[in-house]
C-alpha positions in Angstrom: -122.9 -202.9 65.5 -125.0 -202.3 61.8 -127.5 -204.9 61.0 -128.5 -205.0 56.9 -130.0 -207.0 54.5 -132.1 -210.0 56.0 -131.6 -209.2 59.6 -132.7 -205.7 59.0 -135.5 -207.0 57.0 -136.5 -209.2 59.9 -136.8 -205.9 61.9 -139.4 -204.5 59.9 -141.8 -206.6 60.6 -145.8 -205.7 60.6 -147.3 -204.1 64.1 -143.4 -203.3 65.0 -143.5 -199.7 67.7 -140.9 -197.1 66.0 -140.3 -194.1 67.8 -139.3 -191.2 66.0 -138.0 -188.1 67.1 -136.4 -184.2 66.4 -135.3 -181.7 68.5 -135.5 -178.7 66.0 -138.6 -179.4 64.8 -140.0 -180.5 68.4 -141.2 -183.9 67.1 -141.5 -186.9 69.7 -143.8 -189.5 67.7 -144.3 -193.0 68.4 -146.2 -195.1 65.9 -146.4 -198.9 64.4 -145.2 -199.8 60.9 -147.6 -201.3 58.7 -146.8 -203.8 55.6 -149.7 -204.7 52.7 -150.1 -208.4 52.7 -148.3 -208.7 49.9 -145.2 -206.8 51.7 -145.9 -209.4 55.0 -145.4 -212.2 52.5 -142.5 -211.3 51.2 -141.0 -210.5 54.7 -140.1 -206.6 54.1 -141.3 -203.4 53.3 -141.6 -202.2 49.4 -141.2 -198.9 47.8 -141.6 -197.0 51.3 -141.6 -197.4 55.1 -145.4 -197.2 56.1 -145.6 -195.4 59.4 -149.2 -195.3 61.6 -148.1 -192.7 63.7 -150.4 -192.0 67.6 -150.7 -188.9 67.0 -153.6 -185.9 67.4 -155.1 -184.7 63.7 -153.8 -181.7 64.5 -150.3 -182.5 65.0 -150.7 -184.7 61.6 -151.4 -181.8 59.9 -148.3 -179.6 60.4 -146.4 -182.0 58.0 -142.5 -182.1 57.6 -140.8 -181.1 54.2 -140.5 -183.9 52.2 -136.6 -185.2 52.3 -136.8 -183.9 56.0 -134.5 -186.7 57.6 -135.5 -188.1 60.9 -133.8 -190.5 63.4 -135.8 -193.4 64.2 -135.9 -195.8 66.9 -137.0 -199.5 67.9 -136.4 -201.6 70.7 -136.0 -205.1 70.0 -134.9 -208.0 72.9 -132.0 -206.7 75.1 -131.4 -203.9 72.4 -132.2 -200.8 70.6 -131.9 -199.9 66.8 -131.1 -196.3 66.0 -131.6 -195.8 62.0 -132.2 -192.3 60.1 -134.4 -192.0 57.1 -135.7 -189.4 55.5 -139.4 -188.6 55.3 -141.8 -188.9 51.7 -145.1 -188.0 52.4 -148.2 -188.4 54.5 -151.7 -189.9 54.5 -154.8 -187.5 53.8 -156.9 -187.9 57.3 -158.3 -189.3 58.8 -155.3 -191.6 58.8 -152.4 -190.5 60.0 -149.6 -192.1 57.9 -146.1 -191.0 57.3 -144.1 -192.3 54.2 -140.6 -192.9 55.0 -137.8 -194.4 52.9 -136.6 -197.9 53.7 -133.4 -197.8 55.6 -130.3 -199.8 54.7 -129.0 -200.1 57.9 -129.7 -199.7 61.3 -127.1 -199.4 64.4 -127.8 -202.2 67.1 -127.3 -201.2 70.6 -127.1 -203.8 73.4 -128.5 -202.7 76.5 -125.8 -203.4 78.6 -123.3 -201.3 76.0 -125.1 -197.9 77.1 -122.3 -197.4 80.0 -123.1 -195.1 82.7 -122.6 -191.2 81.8 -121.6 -189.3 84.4 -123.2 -186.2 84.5 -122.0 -182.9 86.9 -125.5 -181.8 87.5 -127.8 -181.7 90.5 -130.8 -183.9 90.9 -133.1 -184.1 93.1 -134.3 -187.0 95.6 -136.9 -188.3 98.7 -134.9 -190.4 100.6 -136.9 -192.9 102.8 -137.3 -191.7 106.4 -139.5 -193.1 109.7 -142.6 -195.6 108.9 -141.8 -196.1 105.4 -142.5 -192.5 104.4 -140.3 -190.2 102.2 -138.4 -187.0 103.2 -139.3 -183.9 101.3 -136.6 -183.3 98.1 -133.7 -181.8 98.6 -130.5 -181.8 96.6 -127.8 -183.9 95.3 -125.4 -184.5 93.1 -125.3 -187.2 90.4 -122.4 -188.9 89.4 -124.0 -190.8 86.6 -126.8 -192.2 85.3 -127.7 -195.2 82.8 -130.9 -196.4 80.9 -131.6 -199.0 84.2 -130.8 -196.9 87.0 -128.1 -194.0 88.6 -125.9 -193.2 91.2 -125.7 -189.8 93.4 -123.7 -188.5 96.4 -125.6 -188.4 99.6 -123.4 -187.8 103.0 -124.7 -190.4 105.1 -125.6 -193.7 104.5 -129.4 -195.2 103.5 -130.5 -199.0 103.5 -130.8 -201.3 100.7 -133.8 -202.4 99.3 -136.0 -199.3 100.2 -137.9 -197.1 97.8 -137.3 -193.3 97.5 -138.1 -190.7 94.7 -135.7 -188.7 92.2 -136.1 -186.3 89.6 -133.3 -185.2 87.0 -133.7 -182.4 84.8 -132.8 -181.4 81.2 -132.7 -185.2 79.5 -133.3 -185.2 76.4 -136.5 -186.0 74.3 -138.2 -186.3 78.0 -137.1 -183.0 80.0 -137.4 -183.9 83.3 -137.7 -187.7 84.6 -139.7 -187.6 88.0 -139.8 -191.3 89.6 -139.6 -193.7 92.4 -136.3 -196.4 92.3 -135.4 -198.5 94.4 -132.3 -198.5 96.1 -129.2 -201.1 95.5 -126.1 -200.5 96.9 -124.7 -197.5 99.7 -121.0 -197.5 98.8 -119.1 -195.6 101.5 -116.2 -193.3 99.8 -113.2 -192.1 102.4 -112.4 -188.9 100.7 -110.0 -186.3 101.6 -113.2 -184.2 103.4 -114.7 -187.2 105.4 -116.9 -189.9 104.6 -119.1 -190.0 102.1 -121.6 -192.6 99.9 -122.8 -193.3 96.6 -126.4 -194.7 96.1 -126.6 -196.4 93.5 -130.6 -196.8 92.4 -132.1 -199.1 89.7 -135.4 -198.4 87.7 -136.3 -201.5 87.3 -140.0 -202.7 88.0 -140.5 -199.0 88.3 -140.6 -197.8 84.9 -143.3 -198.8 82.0 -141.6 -200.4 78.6 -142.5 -197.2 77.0 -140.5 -195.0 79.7 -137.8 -197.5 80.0 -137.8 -197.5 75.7 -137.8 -193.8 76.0 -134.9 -193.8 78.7 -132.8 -195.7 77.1 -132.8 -193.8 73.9 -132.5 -190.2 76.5 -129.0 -191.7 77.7 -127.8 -192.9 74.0 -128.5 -189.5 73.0 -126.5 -188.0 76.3 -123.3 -190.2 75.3 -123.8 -189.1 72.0 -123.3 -185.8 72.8 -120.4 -186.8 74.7 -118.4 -188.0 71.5 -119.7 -185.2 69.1 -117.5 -183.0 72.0 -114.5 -185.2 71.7 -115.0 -186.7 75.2 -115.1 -190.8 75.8 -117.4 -191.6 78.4 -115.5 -193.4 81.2 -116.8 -196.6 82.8 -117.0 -196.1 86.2 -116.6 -198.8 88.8 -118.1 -197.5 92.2 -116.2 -200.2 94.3 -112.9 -198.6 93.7 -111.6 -194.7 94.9 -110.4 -193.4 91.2 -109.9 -190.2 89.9 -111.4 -189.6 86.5 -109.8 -186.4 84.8 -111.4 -186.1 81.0 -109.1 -183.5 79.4 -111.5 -182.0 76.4 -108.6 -179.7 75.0 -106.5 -183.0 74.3 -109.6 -185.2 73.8 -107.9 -187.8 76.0 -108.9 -189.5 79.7 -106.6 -190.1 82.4 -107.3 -192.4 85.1 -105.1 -192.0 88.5 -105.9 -194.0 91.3 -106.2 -191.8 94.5 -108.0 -191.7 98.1 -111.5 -190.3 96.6 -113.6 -190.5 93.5 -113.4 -187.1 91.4 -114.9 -186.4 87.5 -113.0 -183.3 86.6 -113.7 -181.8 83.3 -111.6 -179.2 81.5 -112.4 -176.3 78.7 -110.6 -176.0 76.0 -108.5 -173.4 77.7 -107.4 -175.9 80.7 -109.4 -174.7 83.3 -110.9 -177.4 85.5 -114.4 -177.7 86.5 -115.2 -180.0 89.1 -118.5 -180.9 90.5 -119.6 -180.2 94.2 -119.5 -183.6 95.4 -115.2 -183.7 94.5 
């Protein structure tokens, strides 16, 4: 959903946190925006964006190319704004101040819109074992994974309510995301191979604001990627034994209700790739 005019105005306010961030040029910034009073008065930025950005002098000083566009983030109630705007100029130091341009409109993202991606990767995880201590990490595979929490295969089952640790590589703008979560659900899967169960874990209470902020925009980024590859991201419902197939070639998704939970992704020539835990 875009937001303009007044309600995008509203966003802007003084002391609001942006995030900005590039992959090519290896920028992760976060810094506040800053309006004159005159700008506060009116209720929106003039002429430019006015960024204060918490950052070293030295990273100040390896400036961008003006016209350089950037995307930008902030995280309002329940929801994140993803704008891009192109950057001006900069402050001499000891400030550290970027000059953006004002956007026009920004893209607001509900929370509970960024659906679960699943992933065929391996993660890592502790699982709880005797006296409330954690086994050492070993491997598993992760069916998907949202800005609150994930889910994994695991091949017996683990109780509710109890802690344990995980770490998932290659996310991006954070690399790897090394944490405790705590567990919510063991949901026992009757597959063609024997029993299995999907954890499902939740961050929350876990995670600061800034690594929850920084999550969130990680896994908008992931089903980005997702669409830019002509794939739609299935919602997955954990209660229910279904098949995903995501056919890339035909940029279509099938869903076939079966005796086991499989994501099987094809190449463009048809060959199927499945992860371990199908």
């Amino acid at each position: 959903m875009a937001i303009e005019g007044e309600k995008l105005a509203a966003l802007l306010k003084h002391g609001t946190s942006i995030h900005i961030v590039d992959a090519d040029l290896g920028i992760d910034y976060y810094g506040t925006l800053e309006l004159s009073e005159e700008e506060q008065a009116a209720g929106h930025p003039a002429g430019a964006l006015t960024v204060r950005l918490d950052i070293t002098p030295e990273k100040f000083a390896n400036a961008p190319t003006p016209g350089y566009v950037f995307a930008c983030h902030l995280t309002g109630a329940g929801c994140v704004y993803h704008f891009a705007v192109r950057y001006r100029s900069s402050s001499p130091l000891p400030d550290t101040i970027w000059y953006l341009d004002i956007p026009e409109s920004a893209e607001r993202i509900q929370l509970r819109d960024f659906v679960r991606v699943p992933i065929p990767m391996e993660i890592a995880v502790k699982l709880p074992g005797d006296h409330a201590s954690l086994k050492n990490y070993r491997e598993a595979d992760l069916i998907d994974i949202s800005g609150g929490g994930l889910c994994f295969v695991n091949d017996e089952p683990v109780m509710e309510g109890e802690m344990l640790a995980v770490r998932v590589p290659d996310l991006p703008h954070i690399g790897t995301l090394e944490t405790e979560a705590r567990i919510r659900r063991a949901t026992p899967i009757d597959t063609t191979l024997g029993m299995t169960y999907h954890i499902g874990v939740s961050f929350d209470g876990v995670l600061s604001n800034r690594e929850q902020e920084r999550l969130v925009q990680s896994i908008y980024q992931l089903q980005q990627s997702y669409l830019k590859k002509g794939l739609k991201v299935p919602q997955i419902d954990h209660t229910k034994k279904v098949e995903y197939v995501i056919k890339q070639d035909v940029r279509t998704i099938e869903f076939v209700r079966t005796s086991c939970f499989t994501i099987c992704f094809y190449d463009s020539r048809g060959n199927a790739k499945i992860p371990r835990h199908a």
